[in-house]
C-alpha positions in Angstrom: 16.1 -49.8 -16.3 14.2 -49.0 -12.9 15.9 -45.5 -12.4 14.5 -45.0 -16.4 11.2 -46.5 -15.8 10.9 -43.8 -12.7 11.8 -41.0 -14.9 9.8 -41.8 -17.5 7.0 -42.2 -15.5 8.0 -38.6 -13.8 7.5 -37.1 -17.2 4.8 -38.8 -17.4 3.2 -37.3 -14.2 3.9 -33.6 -15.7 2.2 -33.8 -18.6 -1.0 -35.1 -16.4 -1.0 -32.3 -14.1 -0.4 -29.9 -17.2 -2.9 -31.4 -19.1 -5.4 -32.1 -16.3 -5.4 -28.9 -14.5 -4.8 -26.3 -16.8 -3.3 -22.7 -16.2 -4.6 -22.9 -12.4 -2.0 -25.4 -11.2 0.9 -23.5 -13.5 0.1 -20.0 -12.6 2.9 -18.1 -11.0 3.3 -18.6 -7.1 6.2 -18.0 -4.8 6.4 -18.7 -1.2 9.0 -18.2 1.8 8.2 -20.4 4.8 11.3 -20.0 6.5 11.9 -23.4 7.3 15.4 -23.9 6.0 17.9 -22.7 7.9 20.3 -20.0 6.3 24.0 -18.4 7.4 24.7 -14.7 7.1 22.1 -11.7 7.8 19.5 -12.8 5.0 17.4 -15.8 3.7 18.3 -17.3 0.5 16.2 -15.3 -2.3 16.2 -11.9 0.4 18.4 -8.8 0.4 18.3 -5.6 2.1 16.1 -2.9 0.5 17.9 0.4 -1.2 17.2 3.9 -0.3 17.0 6.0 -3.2 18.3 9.0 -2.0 20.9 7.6 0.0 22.6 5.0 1.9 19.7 2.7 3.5 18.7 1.4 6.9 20.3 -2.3 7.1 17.9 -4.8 8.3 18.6 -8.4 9.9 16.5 -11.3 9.0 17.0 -14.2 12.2 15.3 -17.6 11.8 12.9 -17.6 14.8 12.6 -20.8 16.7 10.0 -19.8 19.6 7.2 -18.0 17.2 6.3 -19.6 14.2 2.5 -19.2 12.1 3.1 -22.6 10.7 5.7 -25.1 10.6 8.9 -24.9 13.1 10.1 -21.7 12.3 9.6 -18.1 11.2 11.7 -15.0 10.6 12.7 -12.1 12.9 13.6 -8.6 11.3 15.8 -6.9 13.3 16.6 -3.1 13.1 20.4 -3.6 13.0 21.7 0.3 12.1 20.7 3.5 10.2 23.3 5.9 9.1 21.1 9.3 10.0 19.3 9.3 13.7 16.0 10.6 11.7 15.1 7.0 9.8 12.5 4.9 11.3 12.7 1.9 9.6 14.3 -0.8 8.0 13.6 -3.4 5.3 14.2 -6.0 3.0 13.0 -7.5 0.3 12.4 -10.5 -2.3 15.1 -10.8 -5.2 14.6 -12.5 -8.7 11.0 -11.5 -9.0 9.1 -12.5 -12.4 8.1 -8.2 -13.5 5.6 -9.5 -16.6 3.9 -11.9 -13.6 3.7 -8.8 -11.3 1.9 -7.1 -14.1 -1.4 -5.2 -13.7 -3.5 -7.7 -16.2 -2.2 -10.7 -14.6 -3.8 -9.5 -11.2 -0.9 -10.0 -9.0 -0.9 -10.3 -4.8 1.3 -10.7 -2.4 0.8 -11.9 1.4 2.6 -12.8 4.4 1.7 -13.9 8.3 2.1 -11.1 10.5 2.6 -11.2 14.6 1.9 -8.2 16.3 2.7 -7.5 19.7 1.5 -4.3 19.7 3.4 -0.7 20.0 3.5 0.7 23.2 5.8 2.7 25.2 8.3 0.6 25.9 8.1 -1.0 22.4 7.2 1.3 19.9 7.7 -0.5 16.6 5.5 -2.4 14.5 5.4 -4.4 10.8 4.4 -3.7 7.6 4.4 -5.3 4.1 5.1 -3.2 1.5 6.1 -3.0 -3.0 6.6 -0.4 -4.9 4.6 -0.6 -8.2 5.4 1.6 -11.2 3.0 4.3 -12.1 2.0 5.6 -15.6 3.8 8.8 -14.2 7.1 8.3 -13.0 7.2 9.6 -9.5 9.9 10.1 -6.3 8.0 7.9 -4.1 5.7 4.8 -4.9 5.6 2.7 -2.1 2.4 0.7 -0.8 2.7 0.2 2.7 0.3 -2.0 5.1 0.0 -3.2 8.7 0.8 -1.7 11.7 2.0 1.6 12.9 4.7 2.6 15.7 3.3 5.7 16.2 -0.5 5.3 15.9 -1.8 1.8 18.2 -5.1 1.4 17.7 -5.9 0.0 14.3 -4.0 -1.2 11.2 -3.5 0.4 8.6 -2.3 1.6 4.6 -0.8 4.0 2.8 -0.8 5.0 -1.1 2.1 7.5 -2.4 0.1 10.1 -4.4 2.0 12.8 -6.8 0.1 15.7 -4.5 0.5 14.2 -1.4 -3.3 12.1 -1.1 -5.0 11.0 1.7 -1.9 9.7 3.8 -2.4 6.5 5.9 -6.0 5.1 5.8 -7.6 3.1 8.9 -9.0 -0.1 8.2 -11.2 0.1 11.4 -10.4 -3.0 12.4 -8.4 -3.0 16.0 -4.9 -4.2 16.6 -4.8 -7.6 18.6 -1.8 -9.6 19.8 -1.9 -12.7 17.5 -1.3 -13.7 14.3 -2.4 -11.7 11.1 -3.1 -12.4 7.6 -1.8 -9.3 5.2 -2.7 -9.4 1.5 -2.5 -6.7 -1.0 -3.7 -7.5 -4.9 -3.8 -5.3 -7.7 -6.8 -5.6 -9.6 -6.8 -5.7 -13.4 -10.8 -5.2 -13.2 -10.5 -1.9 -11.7 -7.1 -0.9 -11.5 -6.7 -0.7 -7.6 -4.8 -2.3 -5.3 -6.8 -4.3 -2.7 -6.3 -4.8 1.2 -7.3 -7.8 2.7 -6.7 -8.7 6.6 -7.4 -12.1 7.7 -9.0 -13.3 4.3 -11.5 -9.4 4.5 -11.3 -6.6 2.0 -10.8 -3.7 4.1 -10.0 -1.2 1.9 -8.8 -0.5 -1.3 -5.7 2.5 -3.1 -7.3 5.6 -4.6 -4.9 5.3 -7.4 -5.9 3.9 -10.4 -2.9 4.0 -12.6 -0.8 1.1 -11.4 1.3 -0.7 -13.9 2.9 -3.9 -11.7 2.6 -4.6 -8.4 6.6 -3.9 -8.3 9.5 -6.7 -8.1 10.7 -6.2 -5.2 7.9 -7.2 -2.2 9.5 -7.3 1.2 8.8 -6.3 4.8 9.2 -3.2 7.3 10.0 -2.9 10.4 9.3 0.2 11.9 10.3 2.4 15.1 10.8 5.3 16.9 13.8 7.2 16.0 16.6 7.3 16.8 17.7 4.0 16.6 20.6 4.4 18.9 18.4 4.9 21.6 16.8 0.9 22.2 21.1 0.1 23.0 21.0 -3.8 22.5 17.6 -4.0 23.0 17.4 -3.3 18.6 13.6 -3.1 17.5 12.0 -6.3 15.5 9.1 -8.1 14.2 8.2 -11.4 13.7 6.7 -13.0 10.2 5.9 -16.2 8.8 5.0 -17.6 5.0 5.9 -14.8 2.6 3.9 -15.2 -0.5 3.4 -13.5 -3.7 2.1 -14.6 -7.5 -0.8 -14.3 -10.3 -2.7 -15.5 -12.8 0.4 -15.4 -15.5 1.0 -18.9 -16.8 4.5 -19.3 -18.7 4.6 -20.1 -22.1 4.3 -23.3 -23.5 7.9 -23.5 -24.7 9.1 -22.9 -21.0 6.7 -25.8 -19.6 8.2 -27.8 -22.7 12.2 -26.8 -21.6 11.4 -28.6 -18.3 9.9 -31.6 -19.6 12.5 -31.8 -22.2 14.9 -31.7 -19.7 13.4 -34.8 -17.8 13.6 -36.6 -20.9 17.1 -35.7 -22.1 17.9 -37.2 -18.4 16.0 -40.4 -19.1 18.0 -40.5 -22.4 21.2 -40.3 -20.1 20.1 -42.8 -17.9 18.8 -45.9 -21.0 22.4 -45.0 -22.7 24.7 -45.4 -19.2 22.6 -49.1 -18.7 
């Protein structure tokens, strides 16, 4: 009777919170704080990214001990191996993404802590998040890029694919400091553009406005100097921290109803085994 009496008051609970607060506390939200610890080269819900035109760059993803945003631990992308000396990155990315919640009306975002050491000399790489959103016309590349660059130090920065080539990297004008850093890109479904934020400010925005989705699979770069073989053991990385993406969509009422129904069917269960 008490482990039914819990239950039911469980179920209970659920229907408050969907009553009581509405579409705002069941809109669609995913986060990666890297606080469980994980075996193999990749955290659970993670893969390495695929190269379209070829076999990709494999990246590592280490849970990081000594530099964390938030909590005990965060995540270190290694550049493990290319298979051609030319490619200067690598990356990974989320799996089992929602596509109609990563659609244009439901204004979709993603985020993620970012902690740059800076490029220099000795250390030329840097991080970026990135997604590649459809487009009303198919095209070869679509990727939306944003962060920092190896090969440029002085500010952060982002780029939007354009059919004819467009304006290539923008600069934020805001300067690169060693610390933490908030990176947030959302798609707009008032004006069709995808918005940069760093550190909770706008600064900047795509000059595309023919997105469809933000894309379903958001991940991470890491990004070097080429060729890889030359760092030895000594493999570029970058260090992140509370991976997040979501958006307005709500599920529908018969999903929010499959979940309370199982609760119940469990409370069942438990009345008829007492």
């Amino acid at each position: 009777m008490k482990c039914f009496t819990i239950i039911a008051i469980a179920i209970c609970a659920c229907a408050v919170v969907l009553v009581g607060f509405g579409n705002a506390a069941l809109a669609y939200h995913v986060k990666f704080d890297f606080e469980t610890t994980w075996t193999g080269d990749y955290a659970p819900g993670w893969e390495n990214s695929d190269y379209r035109h070829g076999e990709p760059p494999v990246g590592k993803m280490m849970q990081q001990t000594t530099v964390a945003k938030n909590g005990t631990y965060g995540m270190k992308l290694i550049a493990d191996s290319t298979p051609e000396d030319w490619m200067w990155w690598v990356g990974v990315n989320v799996t089992d993404v929602w596509s109609i919640a990563m659609e244009k009306q439901y204004d979709p975002w993603i985020s993620v802590w970012y902690y740059d050491e800076l490029s220099t000399e000795a250390t030329p790489w840097a991080g970026q998040i990135n997604t590649v959103p459809s487009w009303v016309v198919d095209e070869d590349w679509t990727d939306v890029q944003f962060g920092g660059r190896f090969n440029v130090t002085d500010n952060y920065y982002y780029v939007t694919a354009h059919k004819t080539g467009g304006p290539g990297w923008q600069d934020t004008g805001v300067a690169r400091t060693n610390d933490w850093h908030h990176l947030k890109m959302q798609l707009s479904n008032s004006d069709n553009l995808i918005h940069f934020y760093l550190d909770g400010a706008e600064v900047g925005t795509s000059t595309r406005a023919d997105y469809l989705d933000l894309g379903t699979t958001p991940g991470l770069y890491t990004m070097f100097l080429d060729p890889l073989s030359d760092y030895g053991d000594d493999k570029p990385y970058t260090y992140w921290d509370d991976f997040e993406f979501g958006s307005t969509y709500v599920p529908e009422p018969g999903t929010i109803l499959m979940i309370l129904g199982g609760l119940a069917g469990l409370a069942g269960i438990v009345r008829r085994r007492k």
